[in-house]
Every structure is written in structure tokens, then in C-alpha cells.
C-alpha positions as CSV (number, residue, x, y, z in Angstrom):
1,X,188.2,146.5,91.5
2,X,189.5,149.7,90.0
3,X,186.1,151.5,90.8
4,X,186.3,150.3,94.5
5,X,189.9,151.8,95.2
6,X,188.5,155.2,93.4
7,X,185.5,154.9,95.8
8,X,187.2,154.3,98.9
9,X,189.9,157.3,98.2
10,X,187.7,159.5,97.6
11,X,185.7,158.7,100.8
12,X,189.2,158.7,102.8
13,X,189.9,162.3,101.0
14,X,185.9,163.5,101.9
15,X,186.7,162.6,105.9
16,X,190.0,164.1,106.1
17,X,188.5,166.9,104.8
18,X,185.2,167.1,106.6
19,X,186.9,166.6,109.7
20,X,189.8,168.8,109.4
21,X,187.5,172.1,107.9
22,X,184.6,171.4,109.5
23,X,184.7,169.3,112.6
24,X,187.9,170.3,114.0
25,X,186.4,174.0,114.3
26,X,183.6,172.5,116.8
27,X,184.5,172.8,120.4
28,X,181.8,173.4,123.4
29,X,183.8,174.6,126.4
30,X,186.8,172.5,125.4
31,X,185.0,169.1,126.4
32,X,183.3,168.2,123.5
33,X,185.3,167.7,120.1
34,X,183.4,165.8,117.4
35,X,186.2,163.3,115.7
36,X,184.2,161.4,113.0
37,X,187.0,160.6,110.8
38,X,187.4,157.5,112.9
39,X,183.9,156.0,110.5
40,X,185.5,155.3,107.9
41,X,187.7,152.6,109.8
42,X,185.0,151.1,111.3
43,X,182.8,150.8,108.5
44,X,185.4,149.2,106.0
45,X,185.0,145.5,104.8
46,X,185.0,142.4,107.1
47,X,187.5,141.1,104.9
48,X,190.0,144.0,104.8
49,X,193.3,142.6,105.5
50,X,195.1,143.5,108.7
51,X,197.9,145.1,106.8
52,X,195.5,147.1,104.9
53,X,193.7,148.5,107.9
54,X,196.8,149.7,110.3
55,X,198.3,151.0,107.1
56,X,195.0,153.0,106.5
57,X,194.4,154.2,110.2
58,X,198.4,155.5,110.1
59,X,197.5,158.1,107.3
60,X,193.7,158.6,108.2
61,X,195.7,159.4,111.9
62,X,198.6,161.1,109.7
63,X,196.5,163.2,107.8
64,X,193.9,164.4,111.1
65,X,197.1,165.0,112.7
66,X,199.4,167.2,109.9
67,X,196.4,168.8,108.2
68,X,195.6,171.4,110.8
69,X,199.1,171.9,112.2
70,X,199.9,173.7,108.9
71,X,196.7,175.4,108.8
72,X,195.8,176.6,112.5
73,X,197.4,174.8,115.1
74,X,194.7,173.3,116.8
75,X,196.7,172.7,120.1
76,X,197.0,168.7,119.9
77,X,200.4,166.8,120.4
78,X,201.6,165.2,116.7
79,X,200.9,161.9,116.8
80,X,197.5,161.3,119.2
81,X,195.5,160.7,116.3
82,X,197.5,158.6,114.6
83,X,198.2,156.4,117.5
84,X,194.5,156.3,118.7
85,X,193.5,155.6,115.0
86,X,196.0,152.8,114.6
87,X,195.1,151.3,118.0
88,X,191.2,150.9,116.9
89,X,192.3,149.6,113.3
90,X,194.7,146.9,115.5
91,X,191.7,146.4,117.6
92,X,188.9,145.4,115.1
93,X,189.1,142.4,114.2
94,X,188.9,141.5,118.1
95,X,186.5,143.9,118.7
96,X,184.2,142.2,115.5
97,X,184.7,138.6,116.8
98,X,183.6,139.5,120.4
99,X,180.4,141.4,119.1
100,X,179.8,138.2,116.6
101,X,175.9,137.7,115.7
102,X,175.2,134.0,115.9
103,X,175.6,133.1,112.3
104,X,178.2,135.2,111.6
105,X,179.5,137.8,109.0
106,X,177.8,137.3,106.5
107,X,180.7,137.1,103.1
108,X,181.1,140.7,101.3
109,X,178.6,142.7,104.2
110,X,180.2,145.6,105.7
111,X,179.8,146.5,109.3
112,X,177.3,149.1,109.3
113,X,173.4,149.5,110.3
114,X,171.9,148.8,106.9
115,X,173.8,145.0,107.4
116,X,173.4,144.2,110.8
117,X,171.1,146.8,112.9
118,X,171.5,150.2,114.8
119,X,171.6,148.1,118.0
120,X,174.4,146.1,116.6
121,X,176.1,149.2,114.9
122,X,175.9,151.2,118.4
123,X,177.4,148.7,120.4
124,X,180.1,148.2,117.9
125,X,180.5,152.0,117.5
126,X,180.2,152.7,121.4
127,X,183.2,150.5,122.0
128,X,185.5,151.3,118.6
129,X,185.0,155.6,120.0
130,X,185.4,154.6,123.6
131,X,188.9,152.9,123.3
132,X,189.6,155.7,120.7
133,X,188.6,158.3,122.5
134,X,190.4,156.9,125.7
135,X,193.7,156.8,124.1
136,X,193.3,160.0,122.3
137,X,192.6,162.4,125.2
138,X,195.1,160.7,127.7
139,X,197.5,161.2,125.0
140,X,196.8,164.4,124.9
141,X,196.9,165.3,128.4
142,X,200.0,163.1,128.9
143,X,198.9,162.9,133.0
144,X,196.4,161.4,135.4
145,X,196.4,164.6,137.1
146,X,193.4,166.0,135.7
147,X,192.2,162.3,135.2
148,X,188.6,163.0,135.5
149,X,188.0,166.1,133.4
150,X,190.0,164.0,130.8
151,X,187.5,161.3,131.4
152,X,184.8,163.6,130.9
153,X,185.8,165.2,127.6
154,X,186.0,161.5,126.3
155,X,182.5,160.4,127.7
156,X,181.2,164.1,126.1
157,X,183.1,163.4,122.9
158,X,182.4,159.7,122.2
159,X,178.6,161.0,122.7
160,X,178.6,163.3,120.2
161,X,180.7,161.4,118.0
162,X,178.1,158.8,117.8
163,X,175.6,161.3,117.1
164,X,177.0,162.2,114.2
165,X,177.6,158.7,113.5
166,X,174.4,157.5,113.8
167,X,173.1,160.5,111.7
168,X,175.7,159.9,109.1
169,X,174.1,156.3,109.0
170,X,170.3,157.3,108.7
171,X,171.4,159.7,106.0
172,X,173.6,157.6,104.1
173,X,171.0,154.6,104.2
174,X,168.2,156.8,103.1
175,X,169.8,158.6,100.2
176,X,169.1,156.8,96.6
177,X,172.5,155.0,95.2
């Protein structure tokens, strides 16, 4: 149990980090902004209590959010990340049950391509970035004035989120545990 916790803090810590020091200095022509700190909620247990997971997404948000404004400034409004990540940890569960295989979760699988596929996976991922994505950049932009340059930088985002998504799968899948 204690190993777990150790396991899953340190992988929370590793995609702060990643994000914030790596990731957050990748922007092409201000549309496309690779947020893959967003994983790690979607790839947590199926049986990750509610609690657990909104309580999670608040400091994965928290800490995307605070980390840079002390280091840089990367121009975003305190709070987007946060609320975006909280939304997708709210929506989940829903999100899990619509996208239900036939027989189920199976008990103590997580939801990732190894378990259930890298169609299953991209659907799931597709929709989890889309409605983050959504609420981030709107957010951000705080108008529908500009609506469809905002909806361009979160169809150009969410792309190259999955990307790296997807890449972070085949990698993680292939390395020797």
C-alpha cells in the first residue's frame, strides 16, 4: 500500500515537473501548447474514489497553475488549469461508464492501452483532452469573440496532446518493469 502512494507521488511530482520545465516552453505560433499533465488523471485506477480524484486534479491543476507564475509567467489566468483539471477528474467516472467495453472493467486494470486497446485508449483520451482542452482555452480567453481561433488552438492542442500521449503509452508499455 505504502509502495503504491510512493509510486503514484512520485509520478504526480515527474508530470508537474515535465510539464512545467519542459512542456510549458513548447508553443508553435501560440496555437499549439502540449498539456500532458492531464495523463496522469486519466490513467489512475478504476476504483479511485471520487474524493480522491477531484482532490488530486485540484493540486495537479494547483501545481500547472502556481509553478510557472513564480518562475516565468507564462501568460495564463490562475486558476484555468485547475478548473479544467477538476472538471475532467468530475467527469470520469461518466466519461468511463459511457465508453464501457461489454464485459466491463475488469477489477484492479487501469485505463490505459496495455488493458483495454489503443482504439479504446484514443477514444477515451480524445474525449477526456477535448472537454479539457475546451474549458481550458475559453477560460483563458474569457470571450467568444475570438471563438474560432480559440477553437482552433484546442483542436491543435488536444492533437498534439495525444501525440504525446499515445507515445508516452508505446514507450511506457515497451520499457521492461
Amino acid at each position: 500500500m505504502i509502495e503504491q502512494l510512493n509510486r503514484y507521488v512520485f509520478r504526480f511530482i515527474l508530470v508537474v515537473l515535465f510539464q512545467v520545465l519542459v512542456l510549458n516552453n513548447i508553443q508553435f505560433s501560440g496555437y499549439i501548447n502540449p498539456y500532458f499533465y492531464i495523463w496522469y488523471i486519466l490513467v489512475l485506477p478504476f476504483d479511485t474514489p471520487g474524493w480522491v480524484l477531484l482532490v488530486t486534479a485540484f493540486f495537479l491543476g494547483l501545481g500547472i497553475d502556481v509553478f510557472p507564475q513564480g518562475l516565468a509567467g507564462n501568460g495564463s489566468t490562475l486558476g484555468t488549469h485547475t478548473a479544467a483539471t477538476v472538471l475532467i477528474a468530475f467527469c470520469r467516472p461518466r466519461v468511463l461508464r459511457w465508453i464501457n467495453p461489454r464485459d466491463e472493467y475488469e477489477p484492479g486494470t487501469f485505463p490505459d492501452s496495455k488493458n483495454y486497446g489503443i482504439i479504446w485508449f484514443l477514444s477515451y483520451a480524445l474525449i477526456m483532452i477535448g472537454i479539457h482542452h475546451f474549458v481550458l482555452f475559453f477560460l483563458e480567453d474569457l470571450s467568444l469573440r475570438d471563438f474560432f481561433r480559440t477553437l482552433l488552438r484546442v483542436l491543435l492542442s488536444g492533437g498534439f496532446t495525444l501525440i504525446i500521449m499515445l507515445l508516452w503509452e508505446g514507450i511506457r508499455f515497451r520499457i521492461p518493469r
